[in-house]
MIZA-193643 format. One line per 5 residues: number of its first residue (from 1); their letters; for each residue x, y, z of C-alpha. Coordinates in Angstrom, 2 decimals. Example, Ala and Ser with C-alpha at 12.3 -4.5 7.8 and 13.67 -1.06 7.14 Angstrom:
2
1	as	12.30 -4.50 7.80  13.67 -1.06 7.14
END
This chain:
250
1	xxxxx	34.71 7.62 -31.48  35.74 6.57 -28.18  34.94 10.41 -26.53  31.54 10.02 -28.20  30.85 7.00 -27.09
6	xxxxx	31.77 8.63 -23.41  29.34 11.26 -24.01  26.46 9.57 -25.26  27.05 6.50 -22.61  27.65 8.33 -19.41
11	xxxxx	24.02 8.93 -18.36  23.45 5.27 -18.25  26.59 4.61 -16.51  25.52 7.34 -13.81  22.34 6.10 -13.47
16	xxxxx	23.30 3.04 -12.75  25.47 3.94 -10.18  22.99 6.78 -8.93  19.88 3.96 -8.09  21.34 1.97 -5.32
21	xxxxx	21.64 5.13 -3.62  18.15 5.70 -3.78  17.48 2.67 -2.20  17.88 1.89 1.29  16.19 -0.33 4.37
26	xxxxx	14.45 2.82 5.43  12.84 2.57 2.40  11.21 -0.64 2.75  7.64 -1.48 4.29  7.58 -1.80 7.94
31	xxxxx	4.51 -3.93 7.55  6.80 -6.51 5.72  8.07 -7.45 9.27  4.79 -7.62 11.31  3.64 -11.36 12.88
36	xxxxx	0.43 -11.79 14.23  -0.82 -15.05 15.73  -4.95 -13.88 15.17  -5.24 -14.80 11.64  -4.79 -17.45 10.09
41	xxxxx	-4.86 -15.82 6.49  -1.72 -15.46 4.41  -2.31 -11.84 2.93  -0.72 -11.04 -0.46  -0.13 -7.50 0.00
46	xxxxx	0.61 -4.99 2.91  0.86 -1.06 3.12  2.40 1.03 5.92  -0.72 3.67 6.23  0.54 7.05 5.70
51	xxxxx	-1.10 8.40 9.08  -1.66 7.18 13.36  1.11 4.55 12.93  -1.32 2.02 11.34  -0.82 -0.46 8.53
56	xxxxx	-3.59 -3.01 6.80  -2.81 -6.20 5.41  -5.06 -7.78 2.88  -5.92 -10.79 0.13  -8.17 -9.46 -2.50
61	xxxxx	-10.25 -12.78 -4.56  -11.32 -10.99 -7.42  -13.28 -14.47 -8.62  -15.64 -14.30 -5.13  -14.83 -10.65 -4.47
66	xxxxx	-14.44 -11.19 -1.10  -11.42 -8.90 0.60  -9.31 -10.06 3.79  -7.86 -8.10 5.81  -5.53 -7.67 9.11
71	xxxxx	-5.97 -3.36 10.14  -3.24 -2.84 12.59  -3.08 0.54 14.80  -2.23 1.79 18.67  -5.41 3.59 20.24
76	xxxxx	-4.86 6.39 22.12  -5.93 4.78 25.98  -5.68 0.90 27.03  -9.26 1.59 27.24  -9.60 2.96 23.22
81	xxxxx	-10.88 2.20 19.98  -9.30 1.75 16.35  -11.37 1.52 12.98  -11.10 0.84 9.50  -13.80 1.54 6.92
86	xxxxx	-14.64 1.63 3.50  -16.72 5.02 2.01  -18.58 4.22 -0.99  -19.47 7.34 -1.63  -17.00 9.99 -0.39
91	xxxxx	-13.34 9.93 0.67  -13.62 11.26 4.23  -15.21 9.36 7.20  -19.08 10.73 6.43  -20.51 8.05 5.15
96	xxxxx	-17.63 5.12 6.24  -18.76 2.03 6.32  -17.01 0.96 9.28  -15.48 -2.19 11.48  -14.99 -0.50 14.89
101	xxxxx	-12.27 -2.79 17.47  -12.12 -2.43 21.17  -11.98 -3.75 24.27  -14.91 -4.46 26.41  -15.53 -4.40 30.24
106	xxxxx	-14.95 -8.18 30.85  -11.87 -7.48 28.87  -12.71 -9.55 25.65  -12.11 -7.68 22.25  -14.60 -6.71 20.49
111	xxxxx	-15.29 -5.92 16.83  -18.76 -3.73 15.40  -19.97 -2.40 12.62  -20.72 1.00 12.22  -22.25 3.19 9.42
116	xxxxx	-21.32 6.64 10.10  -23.76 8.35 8.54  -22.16 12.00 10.19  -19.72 13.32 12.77  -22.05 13.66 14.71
121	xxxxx	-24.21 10.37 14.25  -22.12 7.09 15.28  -24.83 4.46 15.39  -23.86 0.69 15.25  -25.86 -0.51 12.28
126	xxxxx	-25.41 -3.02 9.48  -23.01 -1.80 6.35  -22.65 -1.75 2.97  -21.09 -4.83 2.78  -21.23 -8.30 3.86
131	xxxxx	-19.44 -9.47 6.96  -18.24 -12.89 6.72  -15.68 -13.12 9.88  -14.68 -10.89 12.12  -12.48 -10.74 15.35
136	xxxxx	-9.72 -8.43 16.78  -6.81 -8.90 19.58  -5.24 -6.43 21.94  -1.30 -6.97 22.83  1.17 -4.86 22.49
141	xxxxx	0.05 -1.95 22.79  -2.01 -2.09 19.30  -5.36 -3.69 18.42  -5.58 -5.81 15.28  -8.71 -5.67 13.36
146	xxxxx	-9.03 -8.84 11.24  -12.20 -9.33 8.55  -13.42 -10.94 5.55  -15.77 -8.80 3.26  -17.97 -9.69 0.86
151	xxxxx	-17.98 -6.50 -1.46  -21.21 -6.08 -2.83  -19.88 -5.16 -6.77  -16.73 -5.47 -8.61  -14.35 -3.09 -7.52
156	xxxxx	-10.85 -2.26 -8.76  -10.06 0.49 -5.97  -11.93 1.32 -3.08  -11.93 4.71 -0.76  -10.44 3.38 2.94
161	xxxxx	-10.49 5.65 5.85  -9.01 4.68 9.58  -9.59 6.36 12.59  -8.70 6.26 16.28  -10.01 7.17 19.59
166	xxxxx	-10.43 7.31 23.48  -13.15 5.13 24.50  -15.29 2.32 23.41  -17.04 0.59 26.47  -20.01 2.76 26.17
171	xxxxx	-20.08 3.74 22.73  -17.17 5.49 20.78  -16.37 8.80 22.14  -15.10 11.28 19.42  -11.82 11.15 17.82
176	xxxxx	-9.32 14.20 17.98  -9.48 16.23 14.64  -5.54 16.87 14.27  -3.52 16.92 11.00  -2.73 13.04 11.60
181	xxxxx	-6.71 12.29 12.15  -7.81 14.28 9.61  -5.45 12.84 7.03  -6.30 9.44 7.86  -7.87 8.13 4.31
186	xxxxx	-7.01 6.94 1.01  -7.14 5.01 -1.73  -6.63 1.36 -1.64  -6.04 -0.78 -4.59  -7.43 -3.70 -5.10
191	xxxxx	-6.63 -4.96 -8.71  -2.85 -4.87 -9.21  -2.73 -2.44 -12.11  -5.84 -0.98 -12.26  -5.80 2.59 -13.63
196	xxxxx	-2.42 2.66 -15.21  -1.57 4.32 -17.85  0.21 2.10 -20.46  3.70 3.07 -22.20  3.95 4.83 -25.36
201	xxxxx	4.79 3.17 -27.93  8.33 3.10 -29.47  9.29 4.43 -32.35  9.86 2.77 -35.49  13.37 2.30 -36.70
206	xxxxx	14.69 5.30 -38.73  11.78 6.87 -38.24  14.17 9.82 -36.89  17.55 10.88 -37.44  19.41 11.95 -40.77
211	xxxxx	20.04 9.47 -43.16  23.52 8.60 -44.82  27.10 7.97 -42.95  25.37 9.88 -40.30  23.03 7.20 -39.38
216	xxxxx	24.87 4.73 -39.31  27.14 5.99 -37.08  24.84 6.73 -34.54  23.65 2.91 -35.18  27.13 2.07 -34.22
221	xxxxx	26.72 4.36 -31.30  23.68 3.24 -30.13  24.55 -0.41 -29.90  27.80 0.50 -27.69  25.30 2.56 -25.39
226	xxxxx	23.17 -0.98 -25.23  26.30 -3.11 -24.91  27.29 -0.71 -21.58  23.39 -0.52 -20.54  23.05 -4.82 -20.80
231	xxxxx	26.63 -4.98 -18.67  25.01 -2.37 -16.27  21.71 -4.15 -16.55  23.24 -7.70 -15.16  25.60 -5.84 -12.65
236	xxxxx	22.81 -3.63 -10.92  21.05 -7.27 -10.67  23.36 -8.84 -8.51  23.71 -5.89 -6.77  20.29 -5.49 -5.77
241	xxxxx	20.36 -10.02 -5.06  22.83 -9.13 -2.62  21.14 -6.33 -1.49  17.89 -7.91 -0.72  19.60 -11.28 0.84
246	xxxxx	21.85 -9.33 3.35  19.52 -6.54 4.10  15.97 -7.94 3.59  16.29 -11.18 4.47  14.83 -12.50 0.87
END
């Protein structure tokens, strides 16, 4: 009884011992730490951007669909420009709808708008959604892009692409195309949840398993395993509340 038990129990027990492994401060979102003294918006959420070293903060209102956000990234030159956009249509930069940050002669930030309708077409027009605020700040050595949108439909995820480059005084001068630039898009999330794919659900009660002697020694079983899994359960949580209060700061 007790070797069974041993058998049947020891995944849990290893896996309970194998998760705190798995996580570790160099895990955690860099973004998490950032202060900023240009907006005055608390943003729910944060993401350290896969690509350029940038990261985007944001508050989505799904009642007045209206999206706030705080793009952070380092351009290239003192002299350069960062941008974040949304594509409607595509998932590259053709087509970006896009808030374009730098800093002019008189050395004031400033923040366009840009629908960039090619690579080879950069034109600062109106886009496809509604500006409500912008502004951006320079210190550093990154530029902080900081917006409110008014998205024109209701969205659960939209395509976001960011980009970098050299100049802005007199328009902004192409962007290199390397591996980091070229990757520089995604997916960003809006609705917590949206597109996942709910759990399966669980079987019914001796739905399985032989009946008899049998089964109800495996029922014995079973609730050992779930006696060891609970006491794992609670000790894993104050493990990880002592985790996150000397490491995180929570």
């Amino acid at each position: 009884m007790a070797s069974f038990l041993f058998q049947q129990c020891l995944p849990v027990s290893l896996l309970l011992l194998l998760i705190p492994l798995l996580i570790s401060p160099a895990h955690s979102l860099k973004c998490t730490s950032q202060n900023f003294t240009g907006g005055s918006t608390h943003y729910t959420n944060c993401t350290d951007l896969p690509s350029l070293n940038a990261y985007l903060h944001w508050t989505y209102e799904s009642t007045n669909k209206t999206l706030s956000i705080a793009f952070i990234a380092p351009p290239p030159k003192s002299d350069g420009w960062v941008a974040w956009a949304i594509n409607p249509t595509a998932t590259g930069m053709a087509g970006a709808q896009a808030l374009l940050a730098y800093k002019a002669a008189n050395g004031s930030m400033v923040v366009k708008t840009y629908n960039i309708s090619s690579y080879s077409s950069v034109v600062e027009s109106k886009v496809w959604f509604d500006v409500l605020d912008k502004k951006a700040e320079f210190s550093g050595g990154v530029i902080r892009i900081f917006a409110k949108l008014a998205l024109p439909e209701s969205l659960t995820t939209v395509n976001q692409v960011w980009q970098v480059g050299p100049s802005g005084k007199a328009g902004p001068e192409k962007h290199e195309f390397k591996p980091e630039n070229l990757n520089a898009k995604g997916t960003l999330q809006l609705v917590e949840g949206a597109g996942e794919i709910s759990p399966a659900p669980s079987p019914s009660p001796g739905a399985s398993g032989p009946s008899g002697n049998g089964t109800r020694q495996s029922g014995r079983d079973n609730a050992g395993c779930g006696r060891t899994w609970n006491k794992g359960f609670w000790s894993f949580y104050g493990f990880l509340l002592v985790w996150g209060i000397l490491v995180l700061g929570f």
